[in-house]
Kinemage of the C-alpha trace (Angstrom):
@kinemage 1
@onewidth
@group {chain A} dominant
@subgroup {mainchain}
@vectorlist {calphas} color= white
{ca unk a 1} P 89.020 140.957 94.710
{ca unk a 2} L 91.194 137.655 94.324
{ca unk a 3} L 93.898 136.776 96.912
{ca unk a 4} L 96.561 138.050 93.815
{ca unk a 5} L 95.850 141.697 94.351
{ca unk a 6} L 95.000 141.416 98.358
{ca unk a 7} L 98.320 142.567 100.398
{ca unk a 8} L 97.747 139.420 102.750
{ca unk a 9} L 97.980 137.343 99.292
{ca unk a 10} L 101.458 137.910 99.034
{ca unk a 11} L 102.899 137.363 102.623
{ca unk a 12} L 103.362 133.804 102.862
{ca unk a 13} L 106.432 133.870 100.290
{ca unk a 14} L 107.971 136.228 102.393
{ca unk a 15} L 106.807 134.004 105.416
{ca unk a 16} L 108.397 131.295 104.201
{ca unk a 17} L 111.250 132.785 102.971
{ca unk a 18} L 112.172 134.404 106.495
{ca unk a 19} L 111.204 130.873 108.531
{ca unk a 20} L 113.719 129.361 105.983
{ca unk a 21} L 116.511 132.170 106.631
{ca unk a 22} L 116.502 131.343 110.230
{ca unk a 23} L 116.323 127.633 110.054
{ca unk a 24} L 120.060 128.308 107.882
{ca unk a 25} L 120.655 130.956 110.030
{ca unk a 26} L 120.366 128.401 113.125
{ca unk a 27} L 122.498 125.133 111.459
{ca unk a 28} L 125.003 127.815 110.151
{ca unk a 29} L 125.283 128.731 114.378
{ca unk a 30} L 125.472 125.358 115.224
{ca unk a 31} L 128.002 124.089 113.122
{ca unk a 32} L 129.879 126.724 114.026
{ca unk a 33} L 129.748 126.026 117.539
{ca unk a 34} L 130.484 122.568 117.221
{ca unk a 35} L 133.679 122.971 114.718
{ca unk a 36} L 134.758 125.886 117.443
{ca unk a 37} L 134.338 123.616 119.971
{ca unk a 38} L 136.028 120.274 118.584
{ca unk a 39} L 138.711 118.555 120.632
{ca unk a 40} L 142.147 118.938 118.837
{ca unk a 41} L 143.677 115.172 117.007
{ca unk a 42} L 146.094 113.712 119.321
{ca unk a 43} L 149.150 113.386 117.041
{ca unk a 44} L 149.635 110.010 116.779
{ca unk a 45} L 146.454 109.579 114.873
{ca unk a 46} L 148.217 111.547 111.821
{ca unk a 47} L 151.835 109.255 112.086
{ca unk a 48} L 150.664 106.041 113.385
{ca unk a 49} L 150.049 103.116 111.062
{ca unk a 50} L 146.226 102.230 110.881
């Protein structure tokens, strides 16, 4: 029997595929916490001559 046609043969793919859902999954949380979070721009960084 060759790894191919074993059940076991074919769960990495899906391993890897789940670890690399969550590790989006994560960044995608924490980006969103840290836009959410962000101080507002005082307004005289907009009008004031740089």
């Amino acid at each position: 029997m060759t790894t191919s046609e074993r059940p076991s043969g074919r769960a990495w793919p899906w391993a890897i595929a789940i670890g690399l859902g969550l590790v989006v999954l994560v960044n995608v949380l924490f980006a969103y916490i840290a836009i959410s979070g962000s101080d507002g721009i005082v307004e005289s960084y907009q009008t004031e001559q740089r």
